[in-house]
C-alpha positions in Angstrom: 11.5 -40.4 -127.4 13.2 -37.6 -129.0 12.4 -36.7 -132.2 14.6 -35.2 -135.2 14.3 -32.7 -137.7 14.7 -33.6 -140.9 16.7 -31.2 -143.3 13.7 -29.6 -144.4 12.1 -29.2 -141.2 15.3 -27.6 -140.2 15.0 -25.3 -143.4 12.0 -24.4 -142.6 12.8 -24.0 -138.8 15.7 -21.7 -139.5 14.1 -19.5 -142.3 11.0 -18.6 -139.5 13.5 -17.1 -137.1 15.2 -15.6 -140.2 11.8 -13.7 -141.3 10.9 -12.9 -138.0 14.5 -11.7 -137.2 14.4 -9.3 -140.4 10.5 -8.2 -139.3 12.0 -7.2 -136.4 15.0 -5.1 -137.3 12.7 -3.4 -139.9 10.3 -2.4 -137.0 13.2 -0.8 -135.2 14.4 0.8 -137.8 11.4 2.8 -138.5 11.0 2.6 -134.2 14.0 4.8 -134.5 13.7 6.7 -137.3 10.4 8.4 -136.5 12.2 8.5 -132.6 15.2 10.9 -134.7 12.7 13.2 -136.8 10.4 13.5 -133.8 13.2 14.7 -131.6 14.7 16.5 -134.5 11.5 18.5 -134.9 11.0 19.3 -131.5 14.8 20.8 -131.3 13.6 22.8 -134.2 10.7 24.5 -132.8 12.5 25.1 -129.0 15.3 26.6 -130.4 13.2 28.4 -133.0 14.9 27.4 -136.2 11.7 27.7 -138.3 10.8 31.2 -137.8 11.3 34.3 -139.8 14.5 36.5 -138.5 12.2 39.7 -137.3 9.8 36.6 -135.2 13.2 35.3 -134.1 14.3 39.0 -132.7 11.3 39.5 -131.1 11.6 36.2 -129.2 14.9 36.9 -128.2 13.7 40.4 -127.0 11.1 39.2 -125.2 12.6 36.4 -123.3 14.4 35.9 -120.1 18.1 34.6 -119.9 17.1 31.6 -118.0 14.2 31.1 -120.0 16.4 31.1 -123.3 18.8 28.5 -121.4 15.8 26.0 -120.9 15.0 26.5 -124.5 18.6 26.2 -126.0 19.1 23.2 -123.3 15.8 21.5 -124.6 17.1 21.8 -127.9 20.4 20.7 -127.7 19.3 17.4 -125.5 16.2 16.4 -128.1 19.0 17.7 -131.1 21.3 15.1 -129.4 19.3 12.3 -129.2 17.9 12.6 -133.0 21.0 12.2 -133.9 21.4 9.6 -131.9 18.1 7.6 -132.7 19.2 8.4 -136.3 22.5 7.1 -136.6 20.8 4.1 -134.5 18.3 4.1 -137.3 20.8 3.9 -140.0 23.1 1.1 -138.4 20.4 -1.6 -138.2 19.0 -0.9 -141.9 22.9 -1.4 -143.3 23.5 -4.8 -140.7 
């Protein structure tokens, strides 16, 4: 025999999966989020953004072309994909 849900038992049923819908999206939020600053950070420090300008000289000085490439390439990828995990971020917390 089958058996039916009753209005509230339906009520109920549906506001679970809402709950555990919005538990989700808030965990990816903040999944993505700390993904962005993370990335974001590490852009930062391989392209040297948080150094003084005489630390930032010597660096520059004391590097090889290739190895500067690496570092601007790191930074531009993990740049890229903070963004990215950002604007991610932000989408899901408005929807």
């Amino acid at each position: 025999m089958e058996k039916k849900l009753g209005r509230v038992e339906t009520y109920s049923f549906l506001e679970r999966i809402i709950t555990k819908t919005k538990e989700r999206m808030f965990y990816m939020t903040q999944f993505f989020l700390y993904a962005g600053i993370v990335c974001i950070i590490i852009s930062g420090m391989a392209i040297g953004a948080w150094v003084h300008g005489d630390r930032q000289r010597a660096n520059f000085f004391s590097e090889t072309k290739e190895h500067r490439n690496t570092k601007t390439r790191v930074a531009m990828y993990s740049g890229l994909a903070g963004i990215i995990c950002l604007g991610i971020s932000g989408l899901i917390w408005y929807l």
